[in-house]
N, C-alpha and C positions, 0 to 999 in steps of 0.2 A: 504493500500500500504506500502509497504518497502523502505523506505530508502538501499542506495545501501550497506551499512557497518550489516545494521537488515538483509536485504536477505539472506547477504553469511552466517551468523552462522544460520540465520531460516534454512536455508538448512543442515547445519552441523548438528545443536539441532534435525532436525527433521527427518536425517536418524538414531541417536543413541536413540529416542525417538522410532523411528519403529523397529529397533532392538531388541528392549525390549521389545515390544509388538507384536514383529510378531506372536508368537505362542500362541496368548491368541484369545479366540471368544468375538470378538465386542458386547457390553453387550447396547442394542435399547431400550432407553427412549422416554416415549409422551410427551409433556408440556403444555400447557394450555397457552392464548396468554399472559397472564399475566406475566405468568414466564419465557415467551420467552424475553421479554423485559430486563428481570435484564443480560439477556445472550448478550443483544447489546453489540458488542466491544466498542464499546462509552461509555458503563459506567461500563465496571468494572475496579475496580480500579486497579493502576498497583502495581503489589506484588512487593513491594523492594526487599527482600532477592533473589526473580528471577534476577531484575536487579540490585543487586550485586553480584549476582553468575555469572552472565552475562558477565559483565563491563569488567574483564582483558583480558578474550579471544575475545570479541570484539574491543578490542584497538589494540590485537595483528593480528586479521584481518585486522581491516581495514588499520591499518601497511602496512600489505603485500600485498592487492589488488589495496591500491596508488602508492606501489614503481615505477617509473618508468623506462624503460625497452630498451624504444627506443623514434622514430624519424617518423616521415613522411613528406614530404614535401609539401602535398595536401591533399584532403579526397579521399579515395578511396573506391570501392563497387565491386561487385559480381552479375555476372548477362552472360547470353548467349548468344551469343554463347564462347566470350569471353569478358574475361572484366582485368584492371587495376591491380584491388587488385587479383584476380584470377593468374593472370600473379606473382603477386608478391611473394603469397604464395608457389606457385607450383613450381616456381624458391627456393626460399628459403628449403621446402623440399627436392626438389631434390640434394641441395647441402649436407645440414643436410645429409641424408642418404647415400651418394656416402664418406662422410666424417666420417660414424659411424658404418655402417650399412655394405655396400658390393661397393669396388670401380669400379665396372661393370655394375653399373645400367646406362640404356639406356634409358628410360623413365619414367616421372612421369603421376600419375591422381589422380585425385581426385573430386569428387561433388560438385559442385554447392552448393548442398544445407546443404553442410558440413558446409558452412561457414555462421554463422549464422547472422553479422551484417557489417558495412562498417565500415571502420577507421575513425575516427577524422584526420587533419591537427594540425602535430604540436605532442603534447609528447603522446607517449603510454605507458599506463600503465600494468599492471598486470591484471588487472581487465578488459580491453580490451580485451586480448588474452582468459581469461575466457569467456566471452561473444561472442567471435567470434566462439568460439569452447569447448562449453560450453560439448560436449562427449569426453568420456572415449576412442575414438578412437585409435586404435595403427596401427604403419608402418608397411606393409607387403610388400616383396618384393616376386613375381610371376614370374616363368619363364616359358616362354612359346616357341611357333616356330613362326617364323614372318606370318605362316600361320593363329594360330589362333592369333596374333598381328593386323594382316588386319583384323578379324573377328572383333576383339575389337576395331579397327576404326571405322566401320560399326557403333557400337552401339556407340559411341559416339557420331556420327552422326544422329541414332535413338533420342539420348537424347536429342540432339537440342544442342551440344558443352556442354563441362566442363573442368574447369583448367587441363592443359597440359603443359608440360614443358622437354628438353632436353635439354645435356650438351653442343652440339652445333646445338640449333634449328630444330624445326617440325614445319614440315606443310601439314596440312590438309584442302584439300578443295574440296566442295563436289557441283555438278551442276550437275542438272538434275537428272540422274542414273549413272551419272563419281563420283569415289572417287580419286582422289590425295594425297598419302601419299609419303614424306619421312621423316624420320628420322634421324637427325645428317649430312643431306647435303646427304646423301645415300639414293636408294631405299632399300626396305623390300625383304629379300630373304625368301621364305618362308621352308624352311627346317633350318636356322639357328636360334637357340637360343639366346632369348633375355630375359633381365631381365625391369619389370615395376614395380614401388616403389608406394605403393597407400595403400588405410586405410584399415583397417580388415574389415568394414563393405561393401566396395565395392568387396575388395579380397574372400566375403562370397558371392556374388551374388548383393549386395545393388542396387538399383534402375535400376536394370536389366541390370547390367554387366555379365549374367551367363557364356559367355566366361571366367573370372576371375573366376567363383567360380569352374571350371570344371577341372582348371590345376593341375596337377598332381603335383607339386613342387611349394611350396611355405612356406618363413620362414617370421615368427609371431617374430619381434623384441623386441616387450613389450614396444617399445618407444612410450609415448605418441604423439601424433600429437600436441594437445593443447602447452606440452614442449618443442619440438622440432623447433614451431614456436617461443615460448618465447626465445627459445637461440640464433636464428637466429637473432631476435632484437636485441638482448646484443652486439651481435659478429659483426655487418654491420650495425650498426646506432648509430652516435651521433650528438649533436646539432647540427654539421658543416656538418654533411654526412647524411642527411637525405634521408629515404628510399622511391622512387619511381617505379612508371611502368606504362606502357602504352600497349595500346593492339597496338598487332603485327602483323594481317595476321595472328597467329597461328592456327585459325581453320577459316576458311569463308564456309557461306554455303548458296546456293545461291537458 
């Protein structure tokens, strides 16, 4: 196992480690039980000259995956059809991007299962927001007609809910074979154009949003999601202003 400071450079050492060997053919040894045994990680011994080659870019990681970042006021988690920390992220997004991105976006989304862990109560760190969003995800903003909009309520419906968020509230609620949308306190027209701010990986199809992967219009910002949430922390959390959220009604499905 890894210590949390050994993980992040195992993972640094071991894509510039696959780098170098990608284009080489894996050269397949037999060993005899005997000689398996000198290979137990228990007993070999540890190369100094590694762990002094080591040493200064592990100090300057684990630097940077302790720095702290923000605030929370509670533990929060991730879960469907809505939840807490889903409310908080997809809020936080949709401001990021209305603030960087295009100041016309009418809706955020994003997965469930984008988010990879719950908050601690109390300081977040750097190494937090890696872990919570541990991909290369980028924001894409999708413009669509509020026809296929309703379509992509549908499927978020299908999915059993996913973080959702608008600049003046959505609500989706779905009974029986009734769907309930509006958006921003307004119904959906479906000839007018709207913009949705959501990650490349759903904006490609990802977990059968193929409404999003069909639109004809969509720009690929290159903004991390993992940084976009890191800055959101910096910017609306400190030790006095700690960051909360609660589920809202925003999706019920009955």
């Amino acid at each position: 196992m890894f210590s949390g400071i050994k993980k992040y450079f195992f993972i640094l050492f071991w894509g510039v480690l696959s780098g170098i060997t990608a284009c080489h053919r894996p050269v397949m040894n037999t060993y005899s039980g005997a000689a398996m045994q000198h290979l137990d990680s228990n007993k070999v011994a540890t190369d100094k000259k590694m762990d002094a080659f080591i040493a200064p870019y592990a100090e300057e990681i684990n630097s940077k995956v302790q720095e702290v970042i923000g605030y929370t006021a509670k533990a929060m988690a991730v879960q469907k059809p809505e939840s807490d920390l889903g409310n908080l992220l997809s809020d936080y997004l949709l401001k990021y991007s209305i603030q960087h991105i295009d100041h016309d976006i009418d809706m955020a989304l994003f997965n469930t299962g984008g988010f990879r862990i719950p908050l601690p109560p109390g300081e977040i760190k750097v190494r937090h927001i890696m872990e919570i969003m541990p991909f290369d995800n980028t924001l894409v903003v999708v413009n669509m007609s509020g026809a296929n909009l309703n379509e992509l309520v549908k499927q978020i419906i299908a999915a059993g809910g996913d973080p959702v968020a608008a600049p003046n509230g959505i609500s989706i609620i779905s009974e029986s074979d009734t769907i309930r949308f509006s958006l921003n306190g307004k119904a959906v027209y479906p000839k007018q154009m709207y913009k949705v701010v959501t990650s490349n990986y759903l904006a490609d199809g990802g977990d059968r949003y193929t409404v999003l992967a069909s639109a004809s219009s969509k720009f690929d910002s290159g903004i991390l999601v993992r940084d976009a949430i890191e800055e959101a922390f910096r910017l609306n959390t400190t030790s006095d202003n700690r960051a909360s959220s609660d589920v809202e009604g925003r999706i019920i499905i009955r």
